[in-house]
DRENKOL-259402 format. One line per 5 residues: for each residue x, y, z of N, C-alpha, C. Coordinates in nm, 2 decimals. Layout:
% residues N
X:Y:Z:X:Y:Z:X:Y:Z | ...
***
This chain:
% residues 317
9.72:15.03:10.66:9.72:14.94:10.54:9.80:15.00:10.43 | 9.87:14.90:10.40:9.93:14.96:10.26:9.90:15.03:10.14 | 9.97:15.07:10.06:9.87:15.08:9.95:9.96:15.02:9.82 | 9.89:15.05:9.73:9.94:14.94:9.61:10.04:14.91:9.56 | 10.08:15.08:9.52:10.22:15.10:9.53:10.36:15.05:9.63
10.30:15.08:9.70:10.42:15.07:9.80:10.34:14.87:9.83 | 10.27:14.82:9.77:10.28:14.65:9.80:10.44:14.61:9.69 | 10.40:14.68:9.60:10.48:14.61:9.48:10.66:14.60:9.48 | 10.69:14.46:9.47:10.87:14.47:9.47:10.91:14.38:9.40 | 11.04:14.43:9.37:11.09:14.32:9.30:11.14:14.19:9.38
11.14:14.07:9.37:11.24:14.00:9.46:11.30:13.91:9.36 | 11.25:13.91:9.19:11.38:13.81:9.16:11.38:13.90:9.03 | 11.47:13.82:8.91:11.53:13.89:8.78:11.64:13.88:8.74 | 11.64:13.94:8.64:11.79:13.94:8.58:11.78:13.88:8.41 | 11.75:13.75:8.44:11.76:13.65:8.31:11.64:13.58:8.24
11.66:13.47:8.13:11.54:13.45:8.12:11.41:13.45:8.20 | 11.43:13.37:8.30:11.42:13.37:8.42:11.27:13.45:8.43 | 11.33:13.59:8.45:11.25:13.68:8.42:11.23:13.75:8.57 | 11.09:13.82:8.60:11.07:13.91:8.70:11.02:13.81:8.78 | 11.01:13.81:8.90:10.86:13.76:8.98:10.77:13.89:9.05
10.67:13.92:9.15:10.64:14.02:9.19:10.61:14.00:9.36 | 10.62:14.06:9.45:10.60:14.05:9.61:10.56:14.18:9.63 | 10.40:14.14:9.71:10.38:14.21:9.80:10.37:14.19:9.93 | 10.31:14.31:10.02:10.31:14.31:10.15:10.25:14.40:10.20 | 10.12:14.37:10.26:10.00:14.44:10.34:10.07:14.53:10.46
10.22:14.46:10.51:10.32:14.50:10.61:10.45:14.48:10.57 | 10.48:14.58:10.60:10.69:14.54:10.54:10.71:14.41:10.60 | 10.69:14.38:10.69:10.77:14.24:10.77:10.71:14.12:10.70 | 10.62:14.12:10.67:10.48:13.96:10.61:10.47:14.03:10.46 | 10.62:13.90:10.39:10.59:13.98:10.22:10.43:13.84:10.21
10.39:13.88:10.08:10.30:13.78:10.02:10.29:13.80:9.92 | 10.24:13.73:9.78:10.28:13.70:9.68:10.11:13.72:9.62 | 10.13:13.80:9.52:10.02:13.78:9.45:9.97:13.83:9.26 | 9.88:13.80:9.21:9.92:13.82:9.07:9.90:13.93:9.02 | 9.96:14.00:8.94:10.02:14.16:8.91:9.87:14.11:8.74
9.83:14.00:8.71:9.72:13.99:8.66:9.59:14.02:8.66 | 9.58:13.88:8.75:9.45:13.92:8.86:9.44:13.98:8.99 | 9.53:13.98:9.08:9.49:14.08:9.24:9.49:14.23:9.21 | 9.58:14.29:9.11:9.59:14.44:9.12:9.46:14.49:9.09 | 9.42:14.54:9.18:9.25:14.60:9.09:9.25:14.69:8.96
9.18:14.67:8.89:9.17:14.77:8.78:9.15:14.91:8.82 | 9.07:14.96:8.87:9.02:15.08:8.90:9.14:15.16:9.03 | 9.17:15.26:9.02:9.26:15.33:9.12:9.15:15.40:9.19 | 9.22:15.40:9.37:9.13:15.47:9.43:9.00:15.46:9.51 | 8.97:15.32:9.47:8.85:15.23:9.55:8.88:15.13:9.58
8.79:15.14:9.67:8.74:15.02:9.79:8.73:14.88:9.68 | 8.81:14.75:9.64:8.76:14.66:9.56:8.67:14.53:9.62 | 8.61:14.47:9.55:8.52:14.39:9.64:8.61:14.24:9.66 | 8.75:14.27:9.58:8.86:14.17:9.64:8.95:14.19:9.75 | 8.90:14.26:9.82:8.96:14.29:9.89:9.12:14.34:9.95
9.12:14.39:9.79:9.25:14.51:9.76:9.23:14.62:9.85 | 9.34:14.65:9.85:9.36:14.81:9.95:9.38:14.90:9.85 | 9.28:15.01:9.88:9.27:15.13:9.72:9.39:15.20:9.75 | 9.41:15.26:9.63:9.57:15.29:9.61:9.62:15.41:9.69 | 9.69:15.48:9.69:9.68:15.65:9.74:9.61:15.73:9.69
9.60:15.80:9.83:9.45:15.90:9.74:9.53:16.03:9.68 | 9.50:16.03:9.56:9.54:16.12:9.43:9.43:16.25:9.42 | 9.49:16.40:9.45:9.34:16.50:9.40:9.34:16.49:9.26 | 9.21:16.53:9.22:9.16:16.49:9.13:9.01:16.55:9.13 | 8.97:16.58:8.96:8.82:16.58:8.98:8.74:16.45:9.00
8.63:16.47:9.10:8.58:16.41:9.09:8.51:16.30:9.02 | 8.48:16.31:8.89:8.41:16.20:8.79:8.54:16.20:8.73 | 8.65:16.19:8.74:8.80:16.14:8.69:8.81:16.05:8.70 | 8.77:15.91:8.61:8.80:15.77:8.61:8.96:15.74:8.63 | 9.04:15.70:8.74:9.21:15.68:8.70:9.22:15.50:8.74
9.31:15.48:8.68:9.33:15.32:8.65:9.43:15.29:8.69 | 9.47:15.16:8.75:9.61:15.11:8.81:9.66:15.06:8.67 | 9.81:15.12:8.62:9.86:15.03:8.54:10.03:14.97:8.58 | 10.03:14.84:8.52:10.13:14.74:8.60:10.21:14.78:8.46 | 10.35:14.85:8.51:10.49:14.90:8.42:10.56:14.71:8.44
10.53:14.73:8.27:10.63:14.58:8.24:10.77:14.65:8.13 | 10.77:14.72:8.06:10.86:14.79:7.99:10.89:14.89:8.03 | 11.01:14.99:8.07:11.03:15.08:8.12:11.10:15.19:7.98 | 11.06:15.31:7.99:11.10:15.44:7.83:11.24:15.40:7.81 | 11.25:15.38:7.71:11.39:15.39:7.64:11.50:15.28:7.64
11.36:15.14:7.70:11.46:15.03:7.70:11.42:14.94:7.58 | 11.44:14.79:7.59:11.43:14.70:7.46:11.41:14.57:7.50 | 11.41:14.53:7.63:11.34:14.42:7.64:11.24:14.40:7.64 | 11.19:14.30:7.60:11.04:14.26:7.58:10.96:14.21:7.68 | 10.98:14.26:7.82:10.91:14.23:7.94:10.74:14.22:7.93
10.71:14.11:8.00:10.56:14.11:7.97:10.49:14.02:8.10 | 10.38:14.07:8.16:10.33:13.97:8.23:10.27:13.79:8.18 | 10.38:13.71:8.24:10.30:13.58:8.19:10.19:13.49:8.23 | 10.09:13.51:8.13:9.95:13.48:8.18:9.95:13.40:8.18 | 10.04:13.24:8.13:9.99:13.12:8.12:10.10:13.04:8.26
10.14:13.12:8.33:10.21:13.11:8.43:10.16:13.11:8.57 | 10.12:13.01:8.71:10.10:13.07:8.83:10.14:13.16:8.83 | 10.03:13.27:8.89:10.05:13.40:8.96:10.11:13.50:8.86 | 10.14:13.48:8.71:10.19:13.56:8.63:10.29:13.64:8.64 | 10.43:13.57:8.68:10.50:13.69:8.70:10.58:13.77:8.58
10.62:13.86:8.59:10.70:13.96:8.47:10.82:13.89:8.44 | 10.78:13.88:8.29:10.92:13.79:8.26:10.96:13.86:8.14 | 11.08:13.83:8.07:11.13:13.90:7.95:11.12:13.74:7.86 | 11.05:13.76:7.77:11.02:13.71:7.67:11.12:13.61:7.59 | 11.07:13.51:7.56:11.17:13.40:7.53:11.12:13.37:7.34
11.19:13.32:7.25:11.18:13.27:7.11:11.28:13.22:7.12 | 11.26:13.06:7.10:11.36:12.97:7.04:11.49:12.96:7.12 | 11.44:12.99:7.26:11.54:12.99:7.37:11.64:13.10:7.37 | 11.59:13.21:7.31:11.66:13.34:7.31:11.61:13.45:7.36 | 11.62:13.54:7.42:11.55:13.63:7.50:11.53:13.78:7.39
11.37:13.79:7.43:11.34:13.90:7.27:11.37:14.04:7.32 | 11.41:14.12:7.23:11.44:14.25:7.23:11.34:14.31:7.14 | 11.32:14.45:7.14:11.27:14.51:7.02:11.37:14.60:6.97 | 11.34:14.60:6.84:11.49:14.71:6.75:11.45:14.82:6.75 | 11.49:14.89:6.71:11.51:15.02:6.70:11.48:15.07:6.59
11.40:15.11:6.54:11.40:15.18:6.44:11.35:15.29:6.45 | 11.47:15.39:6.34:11.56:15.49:6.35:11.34:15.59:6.30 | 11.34:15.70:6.40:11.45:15.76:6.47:11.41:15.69:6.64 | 11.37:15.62:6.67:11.31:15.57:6.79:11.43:15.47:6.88 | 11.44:15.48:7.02:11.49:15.41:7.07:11.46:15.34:7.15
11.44:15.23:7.14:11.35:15.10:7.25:11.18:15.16:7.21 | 11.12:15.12:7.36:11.00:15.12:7.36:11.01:15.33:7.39 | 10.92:15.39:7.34:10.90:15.55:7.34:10.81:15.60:7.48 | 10.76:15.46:7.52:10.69:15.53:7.66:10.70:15.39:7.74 | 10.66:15.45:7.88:10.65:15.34:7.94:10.56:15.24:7.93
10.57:15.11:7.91:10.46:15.06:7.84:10.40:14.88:7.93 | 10.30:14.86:7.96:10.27:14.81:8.00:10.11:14.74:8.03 | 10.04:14.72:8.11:9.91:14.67:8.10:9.78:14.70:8.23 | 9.64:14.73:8.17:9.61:14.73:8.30:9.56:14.61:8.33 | 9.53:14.57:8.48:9.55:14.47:8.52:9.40:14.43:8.53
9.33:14.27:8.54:9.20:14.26:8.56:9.12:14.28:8.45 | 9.19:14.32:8.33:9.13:14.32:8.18:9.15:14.20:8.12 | 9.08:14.17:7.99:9.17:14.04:7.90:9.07:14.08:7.75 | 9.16:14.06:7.69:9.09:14.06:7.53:9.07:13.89:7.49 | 8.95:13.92:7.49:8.90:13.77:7.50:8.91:13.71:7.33
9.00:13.61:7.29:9.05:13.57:7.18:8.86:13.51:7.13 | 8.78:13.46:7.19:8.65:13.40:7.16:8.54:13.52:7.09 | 8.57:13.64:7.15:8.54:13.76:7.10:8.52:13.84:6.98 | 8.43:13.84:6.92:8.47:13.91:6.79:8.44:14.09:6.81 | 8.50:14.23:6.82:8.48:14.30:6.80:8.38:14.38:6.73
8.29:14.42:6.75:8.16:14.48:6.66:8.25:14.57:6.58 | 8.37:14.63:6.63:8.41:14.76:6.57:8.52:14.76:6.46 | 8.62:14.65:6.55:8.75:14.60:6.47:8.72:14.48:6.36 | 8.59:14.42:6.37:8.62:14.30:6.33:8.67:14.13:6.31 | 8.75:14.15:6.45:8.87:14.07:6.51:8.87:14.02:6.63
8.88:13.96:6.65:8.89:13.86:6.80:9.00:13.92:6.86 | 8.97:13.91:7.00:9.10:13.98:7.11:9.20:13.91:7.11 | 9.33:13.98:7.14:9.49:13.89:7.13:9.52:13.83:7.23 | 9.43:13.76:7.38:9.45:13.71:7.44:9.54:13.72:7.55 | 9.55:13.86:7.55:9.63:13.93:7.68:9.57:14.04:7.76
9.58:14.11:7.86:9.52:14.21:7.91:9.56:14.33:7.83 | 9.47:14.42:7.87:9.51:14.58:7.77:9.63:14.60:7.79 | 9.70:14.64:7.65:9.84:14.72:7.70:9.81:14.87:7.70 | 9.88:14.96:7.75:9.90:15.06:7.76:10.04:15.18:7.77 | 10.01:15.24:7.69:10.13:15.35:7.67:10.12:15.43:7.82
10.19:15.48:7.87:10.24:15.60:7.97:10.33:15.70:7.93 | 10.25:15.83:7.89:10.33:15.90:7.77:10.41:16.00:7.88 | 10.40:15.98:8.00:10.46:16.08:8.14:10.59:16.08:8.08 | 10.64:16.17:8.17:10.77:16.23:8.11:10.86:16.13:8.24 | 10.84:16.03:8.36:10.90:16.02:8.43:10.92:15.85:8.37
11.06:15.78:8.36:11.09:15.70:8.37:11.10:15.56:8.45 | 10.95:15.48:8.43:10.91:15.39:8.58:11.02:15.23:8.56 | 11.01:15.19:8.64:11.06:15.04:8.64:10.93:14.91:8.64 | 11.04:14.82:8.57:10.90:14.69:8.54:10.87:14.67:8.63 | 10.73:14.60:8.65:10.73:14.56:8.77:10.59:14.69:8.90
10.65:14.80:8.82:10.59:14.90:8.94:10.49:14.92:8.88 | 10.37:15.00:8.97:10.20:15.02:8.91:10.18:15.15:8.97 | 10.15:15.20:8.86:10.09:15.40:8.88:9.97:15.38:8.79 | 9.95:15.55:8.88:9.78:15.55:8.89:9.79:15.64:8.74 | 9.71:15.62:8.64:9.72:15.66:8.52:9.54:15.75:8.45
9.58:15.84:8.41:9.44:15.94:8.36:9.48:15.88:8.18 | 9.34:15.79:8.14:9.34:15.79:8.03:9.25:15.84:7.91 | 9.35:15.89:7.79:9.35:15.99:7.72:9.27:15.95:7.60 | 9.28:15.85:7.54:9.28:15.77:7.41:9.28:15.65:7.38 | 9.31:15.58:7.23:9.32:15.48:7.25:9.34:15.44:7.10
9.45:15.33:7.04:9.43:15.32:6.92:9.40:15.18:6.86 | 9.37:15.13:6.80:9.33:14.98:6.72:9.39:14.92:6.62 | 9.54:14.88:6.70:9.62:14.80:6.65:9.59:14.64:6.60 | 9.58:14.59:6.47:9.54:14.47:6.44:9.63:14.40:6.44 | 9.69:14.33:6.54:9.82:14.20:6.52:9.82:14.07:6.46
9.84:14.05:6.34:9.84:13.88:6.25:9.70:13.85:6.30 | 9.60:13.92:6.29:9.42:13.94:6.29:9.38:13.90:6.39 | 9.46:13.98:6.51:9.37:13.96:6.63:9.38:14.18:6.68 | 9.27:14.19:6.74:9.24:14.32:6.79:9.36:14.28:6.90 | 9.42:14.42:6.94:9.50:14.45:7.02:9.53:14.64:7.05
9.41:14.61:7.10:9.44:14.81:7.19:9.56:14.82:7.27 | 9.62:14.99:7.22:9.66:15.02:7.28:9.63:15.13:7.34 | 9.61:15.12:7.45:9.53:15.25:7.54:9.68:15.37:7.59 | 9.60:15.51:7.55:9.70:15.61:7.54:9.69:15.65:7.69 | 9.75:15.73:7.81:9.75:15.75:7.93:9.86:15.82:7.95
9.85:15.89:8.09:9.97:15.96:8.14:9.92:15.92:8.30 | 10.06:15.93:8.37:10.04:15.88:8.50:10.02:16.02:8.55 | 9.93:16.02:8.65:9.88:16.14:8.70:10.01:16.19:8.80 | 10.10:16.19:8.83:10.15:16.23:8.91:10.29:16.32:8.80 | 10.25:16.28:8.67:10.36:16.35:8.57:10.27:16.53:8.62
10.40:16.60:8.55:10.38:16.75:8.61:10.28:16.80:8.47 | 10.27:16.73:8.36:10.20:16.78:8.22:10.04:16.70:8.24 | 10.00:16.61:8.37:9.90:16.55:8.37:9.77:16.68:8.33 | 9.80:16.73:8.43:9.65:16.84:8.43:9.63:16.90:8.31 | 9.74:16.91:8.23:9.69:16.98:8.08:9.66:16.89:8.01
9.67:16.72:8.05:9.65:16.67:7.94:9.49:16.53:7.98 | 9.42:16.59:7.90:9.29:16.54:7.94:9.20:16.44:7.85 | 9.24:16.49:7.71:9.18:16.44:7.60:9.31:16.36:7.50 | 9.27:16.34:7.36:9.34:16.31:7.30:9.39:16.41:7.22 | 9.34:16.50:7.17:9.34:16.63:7.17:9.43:16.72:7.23
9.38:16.70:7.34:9.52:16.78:7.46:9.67:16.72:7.42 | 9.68:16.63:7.34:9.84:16.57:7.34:9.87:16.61:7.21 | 9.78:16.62:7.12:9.80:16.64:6.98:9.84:16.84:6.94 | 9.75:16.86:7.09:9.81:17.02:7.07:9.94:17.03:7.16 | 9.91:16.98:7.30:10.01:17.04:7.40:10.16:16.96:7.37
10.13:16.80:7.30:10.28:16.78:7.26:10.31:16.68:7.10 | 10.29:16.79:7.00:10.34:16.78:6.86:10.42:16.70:6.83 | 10.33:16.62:6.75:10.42:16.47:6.67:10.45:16.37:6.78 | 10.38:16.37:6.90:10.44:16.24:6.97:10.29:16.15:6.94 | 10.21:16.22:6.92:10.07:16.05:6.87:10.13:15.98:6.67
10.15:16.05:6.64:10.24:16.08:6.54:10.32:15.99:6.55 | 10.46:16.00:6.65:10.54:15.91:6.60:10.52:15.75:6.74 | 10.39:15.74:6.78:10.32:15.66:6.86:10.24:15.57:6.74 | 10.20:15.62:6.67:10.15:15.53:6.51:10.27:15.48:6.43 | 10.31:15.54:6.40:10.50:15.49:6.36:10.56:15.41:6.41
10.55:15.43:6.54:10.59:15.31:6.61:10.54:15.17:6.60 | 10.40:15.12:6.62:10.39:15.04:6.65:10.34:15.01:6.48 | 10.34:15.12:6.39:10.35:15.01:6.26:10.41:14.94:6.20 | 10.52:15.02:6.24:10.70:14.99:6.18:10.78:14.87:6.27 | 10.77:14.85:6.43:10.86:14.79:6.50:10.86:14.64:6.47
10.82:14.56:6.39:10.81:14.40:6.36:10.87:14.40:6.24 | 10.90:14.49:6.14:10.99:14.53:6.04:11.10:14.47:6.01 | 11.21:14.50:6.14:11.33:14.42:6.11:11.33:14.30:6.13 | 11.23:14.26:6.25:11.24:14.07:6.24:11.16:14.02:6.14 | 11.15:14.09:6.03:11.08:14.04:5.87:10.99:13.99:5.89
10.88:14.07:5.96:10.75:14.06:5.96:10.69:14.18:5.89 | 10.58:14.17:5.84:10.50:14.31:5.74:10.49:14.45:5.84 | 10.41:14.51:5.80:10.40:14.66:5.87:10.22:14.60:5.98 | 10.23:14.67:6.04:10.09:14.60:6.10:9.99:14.72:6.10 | 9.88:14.67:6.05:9.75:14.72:6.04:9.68:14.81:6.17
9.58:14.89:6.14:9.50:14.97:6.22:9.34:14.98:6.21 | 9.29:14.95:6.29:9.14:15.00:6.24:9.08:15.16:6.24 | 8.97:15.19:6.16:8.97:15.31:6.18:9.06:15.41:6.13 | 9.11:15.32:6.02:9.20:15.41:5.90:9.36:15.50:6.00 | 9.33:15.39:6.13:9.49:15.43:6.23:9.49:15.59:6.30
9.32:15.63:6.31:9.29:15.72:6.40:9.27:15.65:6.52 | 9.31:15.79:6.63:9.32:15.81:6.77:9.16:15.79:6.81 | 9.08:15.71:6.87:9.02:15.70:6.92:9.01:15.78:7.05 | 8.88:15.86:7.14:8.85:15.99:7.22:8.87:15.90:7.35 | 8.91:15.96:7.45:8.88:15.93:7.58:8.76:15.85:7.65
8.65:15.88:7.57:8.51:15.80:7.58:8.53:15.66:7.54 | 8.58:15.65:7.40:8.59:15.55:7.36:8.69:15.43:7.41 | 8.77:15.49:7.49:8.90:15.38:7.53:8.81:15.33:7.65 | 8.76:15.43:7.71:8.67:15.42:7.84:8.61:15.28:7.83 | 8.52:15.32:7.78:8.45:15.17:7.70:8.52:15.04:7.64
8.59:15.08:7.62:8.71:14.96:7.55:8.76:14.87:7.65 | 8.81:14.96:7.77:8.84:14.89:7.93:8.76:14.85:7.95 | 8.61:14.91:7.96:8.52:14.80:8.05:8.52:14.72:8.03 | 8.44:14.68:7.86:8.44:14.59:7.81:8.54:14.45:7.81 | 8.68:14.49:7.83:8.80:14.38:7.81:8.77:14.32:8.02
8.72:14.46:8.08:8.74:14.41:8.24:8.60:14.31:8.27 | 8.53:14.35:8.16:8.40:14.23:8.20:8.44:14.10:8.17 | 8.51:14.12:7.99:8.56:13.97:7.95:8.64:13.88:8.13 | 8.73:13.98:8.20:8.83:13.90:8.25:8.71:13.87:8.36 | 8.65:13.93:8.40:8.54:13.87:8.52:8.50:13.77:8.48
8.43:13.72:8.36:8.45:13.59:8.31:8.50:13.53:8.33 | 8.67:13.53:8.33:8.77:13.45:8.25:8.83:13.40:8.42 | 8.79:13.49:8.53:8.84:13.43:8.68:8.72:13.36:8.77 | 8.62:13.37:8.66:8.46:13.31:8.72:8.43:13.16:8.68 | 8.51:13.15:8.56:8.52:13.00:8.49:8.43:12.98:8.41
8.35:13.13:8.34:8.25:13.17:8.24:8.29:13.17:8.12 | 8.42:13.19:8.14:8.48:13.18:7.94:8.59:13.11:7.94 | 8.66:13.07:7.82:8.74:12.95:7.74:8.86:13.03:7.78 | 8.95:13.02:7.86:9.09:13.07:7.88:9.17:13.00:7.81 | 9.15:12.92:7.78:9.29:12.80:7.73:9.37:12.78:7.82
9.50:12.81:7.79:9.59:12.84:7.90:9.62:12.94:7.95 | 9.54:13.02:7.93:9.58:13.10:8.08:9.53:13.09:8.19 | 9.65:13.11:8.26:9.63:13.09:8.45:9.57:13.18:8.49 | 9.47:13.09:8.57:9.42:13.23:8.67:9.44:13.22:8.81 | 9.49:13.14:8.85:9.58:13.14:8.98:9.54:13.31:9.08
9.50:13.35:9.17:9.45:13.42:9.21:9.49:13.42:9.39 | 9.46:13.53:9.46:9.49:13.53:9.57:9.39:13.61:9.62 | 9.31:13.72:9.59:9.22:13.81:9.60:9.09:13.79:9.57 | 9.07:13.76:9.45:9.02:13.78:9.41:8.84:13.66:9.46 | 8.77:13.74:9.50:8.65:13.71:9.56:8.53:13.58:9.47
8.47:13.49:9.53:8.41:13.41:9.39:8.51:13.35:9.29 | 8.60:13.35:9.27:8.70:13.29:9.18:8.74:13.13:9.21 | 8.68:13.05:9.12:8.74:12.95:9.16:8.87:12.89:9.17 | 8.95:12.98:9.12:9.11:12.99:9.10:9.19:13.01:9.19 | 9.07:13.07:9.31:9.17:13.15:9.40:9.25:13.05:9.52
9.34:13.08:9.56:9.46:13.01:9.62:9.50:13.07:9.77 | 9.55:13.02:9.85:9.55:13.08:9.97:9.73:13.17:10.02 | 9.76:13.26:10.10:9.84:13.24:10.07:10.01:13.17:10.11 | 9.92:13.09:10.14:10.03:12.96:10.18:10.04:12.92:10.02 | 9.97:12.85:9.96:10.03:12.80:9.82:10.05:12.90:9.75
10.03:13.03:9.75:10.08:13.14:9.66:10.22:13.14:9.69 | 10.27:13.13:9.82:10.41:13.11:9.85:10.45:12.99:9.81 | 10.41:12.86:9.81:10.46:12.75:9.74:10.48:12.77:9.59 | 10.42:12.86:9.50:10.39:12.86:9.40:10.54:12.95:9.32 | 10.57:13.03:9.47:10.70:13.08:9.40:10.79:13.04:9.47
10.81:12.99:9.56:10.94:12.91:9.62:10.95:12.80:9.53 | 10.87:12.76:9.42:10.89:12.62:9.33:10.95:12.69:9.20 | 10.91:12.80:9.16:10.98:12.86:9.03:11.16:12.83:9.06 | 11.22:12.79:8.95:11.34:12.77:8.95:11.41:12.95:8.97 | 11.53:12.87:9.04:11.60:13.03:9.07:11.68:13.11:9.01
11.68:13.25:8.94:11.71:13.33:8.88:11.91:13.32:8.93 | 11.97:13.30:8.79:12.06:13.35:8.80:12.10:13.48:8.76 | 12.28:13.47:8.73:12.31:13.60:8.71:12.21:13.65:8.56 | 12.21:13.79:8.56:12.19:13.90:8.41:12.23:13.84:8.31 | 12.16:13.85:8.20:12.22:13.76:8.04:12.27:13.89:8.04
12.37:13.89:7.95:12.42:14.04:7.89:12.33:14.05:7.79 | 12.30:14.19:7.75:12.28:14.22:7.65:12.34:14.22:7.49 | 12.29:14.12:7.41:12.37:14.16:7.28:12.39:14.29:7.20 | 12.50:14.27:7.13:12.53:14.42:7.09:12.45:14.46:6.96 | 12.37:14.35:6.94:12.28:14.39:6.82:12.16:14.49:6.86
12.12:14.47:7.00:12.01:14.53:7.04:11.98:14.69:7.00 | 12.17:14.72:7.00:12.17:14.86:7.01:12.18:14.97:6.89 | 12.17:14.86:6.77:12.17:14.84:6.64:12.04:14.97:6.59 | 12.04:15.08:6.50:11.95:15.14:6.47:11.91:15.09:6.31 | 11.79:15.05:6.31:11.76:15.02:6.15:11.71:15.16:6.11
11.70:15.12:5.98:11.67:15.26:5.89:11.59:15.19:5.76 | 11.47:15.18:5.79:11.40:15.14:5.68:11.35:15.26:5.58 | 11.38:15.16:5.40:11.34:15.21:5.27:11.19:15.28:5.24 | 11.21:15.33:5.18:11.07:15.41:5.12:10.91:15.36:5.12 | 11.02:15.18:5.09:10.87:15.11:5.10:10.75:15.08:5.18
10.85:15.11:5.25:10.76:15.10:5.41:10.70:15.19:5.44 | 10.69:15.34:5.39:10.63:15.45:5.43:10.51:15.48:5.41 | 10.43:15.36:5.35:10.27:15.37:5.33:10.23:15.27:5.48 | 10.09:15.32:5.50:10.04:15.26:5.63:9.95:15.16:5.57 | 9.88:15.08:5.67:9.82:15.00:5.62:9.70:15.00:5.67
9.61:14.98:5.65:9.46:15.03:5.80:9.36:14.89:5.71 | 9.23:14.89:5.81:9.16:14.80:5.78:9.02:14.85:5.76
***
């Protein structure tokens, strides 16, 4: 039987367009399923959807590790994202006003600083109010940093040890970002806590807060907020942070909570009334219009901003 990793490929891309995603139980018989809902949350187990657990990873024992699906890859600037209000959600690069979004640069940072992406089977439930943040969830599954030193592609899912976690407030909705390193990086084993990063690698949580206060700047949006005065939340706490968003999404494919529009189109996933077989999961992408060539990239992308003084105060909630 396969395992997770090796299910995951690319088969379309380039342009607006975006990603799609294909798997295959067997190289020969691809099948199609959602990098949303099929990927299991949990790495390493037996799922009761009838996922195939990932490769077995040593490890200690009571080591919780998590599948996370790479939609941004280190050092790039598209704004790739799984789309939830889409059959089967595939990875797309992000559209405004029929323009495809980038993120800028601001100096000293280039693109996204880690690999960045989501775990899968989570959802921050917008109906939600957080006891902690105050704020209702942003209506997407957790994102997640991958602070590994190795360079992944969109699209791919590694097995990730999480470290932290921080309480990003976006235009007043909660939006965690859960801190992580993919266990197969060679700095995994020293890095355990939140703690472990703040000793073993200096100024990178640091310029991980900088980042996400500063990056909405140049498209003349304000600096964005933090709860918890824009401290790092402990390993315990992110812990709990996941469950919580992975209970919302058991809801949200049970037909227990208000999705709006998001799809839950499903292939796996057990009790779901959403779930689809996979004959129409293949209909569902043989009907998506077909990816042409690569937009080029504008030459603004590569543009470094250098923002004023004014901005050098944070803003917390």
């Amino acid at each position: 039987m396969a395992t997770i990793t090796e299910m995951i490929g690319h088969v379309r891309g380039g342009n607006a367009e975006g990603l799609a995603l294909q798997t295959s139980r067997e190289t020969s018989d691809g099948k199609y399923i959602s990098p949303f809902h099929d990927i299991p949350l949990y790495a390493g187990r037996e799922q009761e959807n009838d996922v195939p657990s990932s490769k077995k990873i040593k490890r200690n024992e009571s080591e919780v590790l998590f599948n996370m699906v790479v939609e941004v890859p280190r050092w790039s600037n598209a704004k790739m994202e799984i789309a939830t209000k889409e059959p089967l959600n595939p990875i797309k690069q992000d559209v405004k006003k029929g323009k495809l979004r980038y993120v800028a640069n601001v100096f000293p940072h280039k693109g996204y600083i880690w690999n960045y992406g989501a775990l899968p089977q989570t959802w921050e439930d917008p109906n939600h109010t957080d006891k902690d943040t105050k704020c209702c969830g942003d209506n997407d599954p957790i994102d997640v940093c991958d602070i590994g030193s190795k360079v992944c592609s969109s699209g791919q899912v590694i097995q990730v040890k999480v470290l932290g976690v921080l309480a990003m407030i976006d235009e007043g909705e909660t939006d965690w970002k859960i801190i992580a390193i993919n266990v197969e990086d060679p700095d995994a084993p020293a890095l355990n806590t939140i703690e472990d990063v703040r000793r073993e690698r200096p100024g990178h949580l640091e310029a991980t807060f900088d980042w996400f206060r500063k990056y909405k700047i140049p498209d003349g949006k304000p600096e964005n907020r933090f709860a918890f005065d824009g401290q790092f939340k402990d390993k315990d706490f992110a812990v709990e942070v996941i469950k919580s968003t992975h209970e919302h999404w058991r809801a949200l494919v049970k037909k227990q909570a208000q999705g709006g529009e998001i799809d839950c189109t499903n292939v796996l996933v057990s009790e779901s009334p959403f779930r689809c077989n996979e004959s129409e999961a293949s209909d569902v992408v043989k009907s998506a219009p077909p990816c042409g060539k690569a937009a080029p990239t504008p030459a603004e992308v590569d543009k470094w901003h250098f923002l004023s003084g004014t901005w050098a105060k944070s803003q917390v909630v």
